[in-house]
Structure formats: C-alpha cells, structure tokens
C-alpha positions as CSV (number, residue, x, y, z in Angstrom):
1,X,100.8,108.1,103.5
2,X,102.2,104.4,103.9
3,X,100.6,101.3,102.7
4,X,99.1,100.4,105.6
5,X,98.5,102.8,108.3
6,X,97.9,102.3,112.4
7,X,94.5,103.2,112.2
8,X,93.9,100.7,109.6
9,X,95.0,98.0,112.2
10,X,92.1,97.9,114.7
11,X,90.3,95.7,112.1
12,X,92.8,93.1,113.6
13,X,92.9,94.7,117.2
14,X,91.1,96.6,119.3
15,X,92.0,100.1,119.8
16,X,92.1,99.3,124.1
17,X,94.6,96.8,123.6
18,X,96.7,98.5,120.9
19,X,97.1,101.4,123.4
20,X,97.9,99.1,126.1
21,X,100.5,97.3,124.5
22,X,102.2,100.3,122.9
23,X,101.6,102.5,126.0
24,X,99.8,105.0,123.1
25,X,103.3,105.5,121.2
26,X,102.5,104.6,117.5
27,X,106.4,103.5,117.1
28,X,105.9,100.2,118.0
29,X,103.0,99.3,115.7
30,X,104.9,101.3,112.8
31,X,107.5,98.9,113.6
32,X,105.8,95.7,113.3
33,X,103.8,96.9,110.1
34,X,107.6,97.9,108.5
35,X,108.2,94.7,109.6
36,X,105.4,92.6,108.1
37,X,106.1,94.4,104.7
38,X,109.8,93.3,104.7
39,X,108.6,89.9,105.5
40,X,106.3,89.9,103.0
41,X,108.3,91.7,100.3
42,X,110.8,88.6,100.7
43,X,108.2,86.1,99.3
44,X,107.2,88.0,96.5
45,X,110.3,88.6,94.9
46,X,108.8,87.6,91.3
47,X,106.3,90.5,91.9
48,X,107.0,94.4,91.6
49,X,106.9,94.8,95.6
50,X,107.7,98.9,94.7
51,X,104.3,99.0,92.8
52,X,102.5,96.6,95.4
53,X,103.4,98.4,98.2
54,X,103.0,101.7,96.9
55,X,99.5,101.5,96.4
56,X,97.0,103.6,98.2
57,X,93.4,103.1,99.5
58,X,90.9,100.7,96.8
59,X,94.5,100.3,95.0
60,X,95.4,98.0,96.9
61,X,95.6,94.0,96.9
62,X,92.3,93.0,99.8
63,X,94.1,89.6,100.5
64,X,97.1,90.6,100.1
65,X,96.2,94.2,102.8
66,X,95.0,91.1,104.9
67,X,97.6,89.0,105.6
68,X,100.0,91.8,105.9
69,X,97.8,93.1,108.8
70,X,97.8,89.3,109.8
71,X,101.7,89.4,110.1
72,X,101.6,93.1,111.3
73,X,99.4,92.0,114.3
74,X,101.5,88.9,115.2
75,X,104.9,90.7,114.9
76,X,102.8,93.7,117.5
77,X,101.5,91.0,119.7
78,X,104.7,89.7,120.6
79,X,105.6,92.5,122.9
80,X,102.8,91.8,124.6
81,X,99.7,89.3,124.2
82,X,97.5,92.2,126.6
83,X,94.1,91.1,125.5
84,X,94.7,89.0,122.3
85,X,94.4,85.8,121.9
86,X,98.0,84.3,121.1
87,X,96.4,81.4,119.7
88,X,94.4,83.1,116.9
89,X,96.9,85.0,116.1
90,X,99.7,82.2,115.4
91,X,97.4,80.6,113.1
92,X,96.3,83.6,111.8
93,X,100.2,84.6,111.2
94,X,100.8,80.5,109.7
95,X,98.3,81.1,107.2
96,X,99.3,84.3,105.9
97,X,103.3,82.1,105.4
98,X,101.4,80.1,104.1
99,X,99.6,81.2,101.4
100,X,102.8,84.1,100.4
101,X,104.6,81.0,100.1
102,X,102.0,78.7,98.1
103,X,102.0,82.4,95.6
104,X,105.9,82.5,95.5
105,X,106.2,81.4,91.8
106,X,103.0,81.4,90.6
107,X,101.3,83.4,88.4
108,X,99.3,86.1,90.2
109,X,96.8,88.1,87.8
110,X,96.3,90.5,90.5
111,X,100.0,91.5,91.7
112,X,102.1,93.5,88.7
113,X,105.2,90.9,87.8
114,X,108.8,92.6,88.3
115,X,110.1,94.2,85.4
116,X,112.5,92.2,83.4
117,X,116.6,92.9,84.4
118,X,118.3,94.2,81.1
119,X,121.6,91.9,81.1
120,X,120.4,88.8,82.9
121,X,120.3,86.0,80.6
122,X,117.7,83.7,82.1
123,X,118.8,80.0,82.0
124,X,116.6,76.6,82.2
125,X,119.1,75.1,84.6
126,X,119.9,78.4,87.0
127,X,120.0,77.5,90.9
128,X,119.8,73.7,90.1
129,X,122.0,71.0,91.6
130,X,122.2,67.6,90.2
131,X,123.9,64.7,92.8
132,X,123.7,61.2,92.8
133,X,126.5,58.5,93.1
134,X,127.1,55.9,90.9
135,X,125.4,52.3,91.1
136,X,126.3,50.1,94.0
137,X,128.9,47.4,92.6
138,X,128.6,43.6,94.1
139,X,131.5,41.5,93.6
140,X,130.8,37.5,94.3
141,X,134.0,35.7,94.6
C-alpha cells in the first residue's frame, strides 16, 4: 500500500472524469501522485520525508494528504482538463506551493524532523554569500 492510493483521489475528482482522462488505466494517476510526492518531498527536506510518506491510513498528516492530492490532481489534470475546472485547480495547486514553501524551515510539531547526519558539522554561516563594493569615492578638483 502507498501513501496515497487512486481511489483516495476522487475526493479531488470525480470517478467519470478520472476514467475519462486516463482511459481507465490507473498508470497515469499513479504517475502524477509519484509525482506530487517527489515535488513535495523537495520542500520538506528539513523533515523525515521516509517517515512522512510511509505513513498509512489516520497516520498520516490531513493537510499535508491534502495538498498532495492538490498537486496529484493538477499534475493528472494536465493531460487532460475533461471535466475539471483548470481554474480551480491552479489555485488549488498555488496554494499547496505555497504553504510547503511558507513550512520549508519552520518548525512543524506535526511532521517528524530528519535525523541528524553523523559527520556534518553544522555552521552559522553555511550557504551564505556576503557582496558589496566599497564606498563610492568623489574627487573635487
């Protein structure tokens, strides 16, 4: 069992237009829900995605399960709009980016954080770039 099966989708979209856009092969909606993880997984990088997305049933995250179906639907819906509105969807799919990336570095009580890596030395200044130029001169002659 995966995180989030095809079944669990028609609370996004209707089971008519599911089958119309995937001409009943499951493929194609197993494909845009690998793909939503993946996208997803890449935002929380300060989170243990292996524990997140392991999860099964009540285990799991409810905003979290929603926005991935959010980003599942959109990344289906782009085959084919057959019966959904495109509209809803984009913003559906903007505020799922959204808030994964307003959660990026923040503290989460509800996500497990990702174990600490033995032989990384954390520094304050890590993946910070200082530039600047020195002070304009003016010369009067």
């Amino acid at each position: 069992m995966a995180y989030l099966e095809v079944e669990e989708m028609t609370t996004h979209i209707y089971e008519e237009d599911m089958d119309t856009i995937s001409h009943g092969d499951d493929a194609a909606m197993m494909s845009a829900i690998d793909a939503a993880i993946e996208e997803v997984q890449g935002y929380l990088t300060k989170y243990d995605t292996g524990k997140i997305f392991a999860a099964r049933g009540k285990e799991r995250n409810p905003i979290l399960l929603l926005f991935v179906k959010d980003i599942a639907a959109w990344h289906f819906c782009n085959i084919c709009n057959a019966g959904v509105d495109i509209e809803m969807r984009e913003k559906r799919y903007d505020r799922a980016i959204e808030w994964l990336r307003n959660n990026q570095n923040r503290q989460n009580p509800n996500l497990p954080t990702a174990p600490e890596q033995p032989g990384r030395q954390e520094c304050r200044h890590c993946g910070e770039m200082a530039f600047g130029s020195n002070r304009k001169r003016d010369n009067h002659f």
